[in-house]
N, C-alpha and C positions, 0 to 999 in steps of 0.2 A: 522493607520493600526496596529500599534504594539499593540493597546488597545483590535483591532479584533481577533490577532493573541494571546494573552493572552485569550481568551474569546473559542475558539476552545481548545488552552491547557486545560482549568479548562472545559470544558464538554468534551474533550477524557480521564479525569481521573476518571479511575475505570469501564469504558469500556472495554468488551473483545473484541479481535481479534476475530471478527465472522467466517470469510469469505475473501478471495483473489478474486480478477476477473483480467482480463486483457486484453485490445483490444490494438495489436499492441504490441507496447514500454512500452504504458502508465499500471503502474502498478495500482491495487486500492486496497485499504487495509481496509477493512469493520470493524469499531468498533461500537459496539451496535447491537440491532435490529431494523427495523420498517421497514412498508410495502410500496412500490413506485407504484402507479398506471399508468401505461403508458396511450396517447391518445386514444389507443386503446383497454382500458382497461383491458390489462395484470399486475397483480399485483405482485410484483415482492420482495422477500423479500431480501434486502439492508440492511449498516449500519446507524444506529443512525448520526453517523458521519465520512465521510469516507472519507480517504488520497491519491489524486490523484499524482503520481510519475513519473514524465516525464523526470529524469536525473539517474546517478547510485545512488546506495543504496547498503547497506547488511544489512543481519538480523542475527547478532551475536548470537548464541543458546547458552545457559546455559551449556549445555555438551561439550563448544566449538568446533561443528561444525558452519559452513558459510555456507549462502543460500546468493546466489550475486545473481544480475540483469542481469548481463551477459549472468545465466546461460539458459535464453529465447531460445539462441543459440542453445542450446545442443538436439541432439532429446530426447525425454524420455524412461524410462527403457521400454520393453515391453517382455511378455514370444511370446516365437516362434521367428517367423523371423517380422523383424519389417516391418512397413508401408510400402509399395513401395515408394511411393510418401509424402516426408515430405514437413513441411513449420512452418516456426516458430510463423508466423501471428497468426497461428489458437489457440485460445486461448484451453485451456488442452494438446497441440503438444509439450510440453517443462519438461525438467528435472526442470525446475524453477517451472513450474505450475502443476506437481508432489509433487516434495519437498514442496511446499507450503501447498496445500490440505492435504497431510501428517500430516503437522506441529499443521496445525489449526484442524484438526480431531483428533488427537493425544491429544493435550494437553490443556487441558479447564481453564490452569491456564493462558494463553495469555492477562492478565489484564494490563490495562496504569499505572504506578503506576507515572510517572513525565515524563515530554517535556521540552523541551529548544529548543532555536533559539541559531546555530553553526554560526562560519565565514561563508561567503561569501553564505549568507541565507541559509544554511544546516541544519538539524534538526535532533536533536536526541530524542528518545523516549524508557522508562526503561520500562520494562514489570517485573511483580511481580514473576515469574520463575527465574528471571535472566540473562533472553534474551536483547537486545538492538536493537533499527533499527535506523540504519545510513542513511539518505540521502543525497547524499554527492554533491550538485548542481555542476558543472563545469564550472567557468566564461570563462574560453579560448574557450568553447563549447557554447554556447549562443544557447535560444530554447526560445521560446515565451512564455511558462510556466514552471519552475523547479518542482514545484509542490501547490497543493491548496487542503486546506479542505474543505469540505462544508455538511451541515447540507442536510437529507433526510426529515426531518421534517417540512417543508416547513416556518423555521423561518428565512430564510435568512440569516443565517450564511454562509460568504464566504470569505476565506485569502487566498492569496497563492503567491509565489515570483518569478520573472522572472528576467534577466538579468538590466530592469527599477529598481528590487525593491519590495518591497511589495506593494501588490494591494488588 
């Protein structure tokens, strides 16, 4: 597994941060391009390689501001009077999924420049700005996946760690 998970670090490097999505909790962090064909054939533009996030995380900004995974919580800015009816499920309902789309629209220099495997299977990743993204797994928290990369390219590239371990 660790030969796998080296093998994901050396193709998210030199990847940009394309693109955020998020369903639920689970956050996804799109590096690269290329295009995913659903069953029903909607073609869907995805990353190259992309980082699924199912524990906390930050994404340390170069200007040192923090963008946390908390921030899911938050409603997001809106002019006027907001939503009646909020929910934080609904993925773009969040100051996290705000601040993100921002981030990544903003600034094209969101490149992988180096990865590492942290304690307690946590993973850090250096962007070429100056930014960093912590994933910062929680073992007193235990979740069936902390997080996993895997290739859109249908080469079967697939790592990622759970409370077991890397798989």
């Amino acid at each position: 597994m660790q030969d796998t998970l080296q093998q994901a670090f050396n193709r998210i490097i030199g990847l940009p941060l394309n693109k955020t999505t998020r369903n639920e909790a689970v956050q996804y962090f799109h590096f690269g391009h290329t295009h995913y064909t659903t069953p029903q054939g909607l073609v869907l533009d995805v990353g190259e390689i992309t980082l699924a996030v199912n524990c906390p995380w930050e994404l340390q900004l170069a200007d040192g501001g923090l963008i946390k995974q908390s921030e899911m919580y938050i409603r997001k800015r809106e002019a006027g009077l907001p939503t009646p009816v909020w929910d934080w499920k609904k993925p773009g309902s969040s100051m996290l999924d705000q601040r993100l789309m921002e981030l990544v629209n903003d600034n094209p220099n969101l490149v992988v420049e180096r990865a590492e495997q942290q304690d307690d299977f946590g993973l850090l990743l250096y962007f070429s700005d100056g930014s960093t993204l912590s994933v910062l797994p929680e073992p007193e928290k235990p979740v069936a996946e902390y997080w996993q990369f895997f290739s859109n390219t249908g080469d079967g590239l697939r790592v990622g760690a759970s409370e077991q371990g890397l798989f």
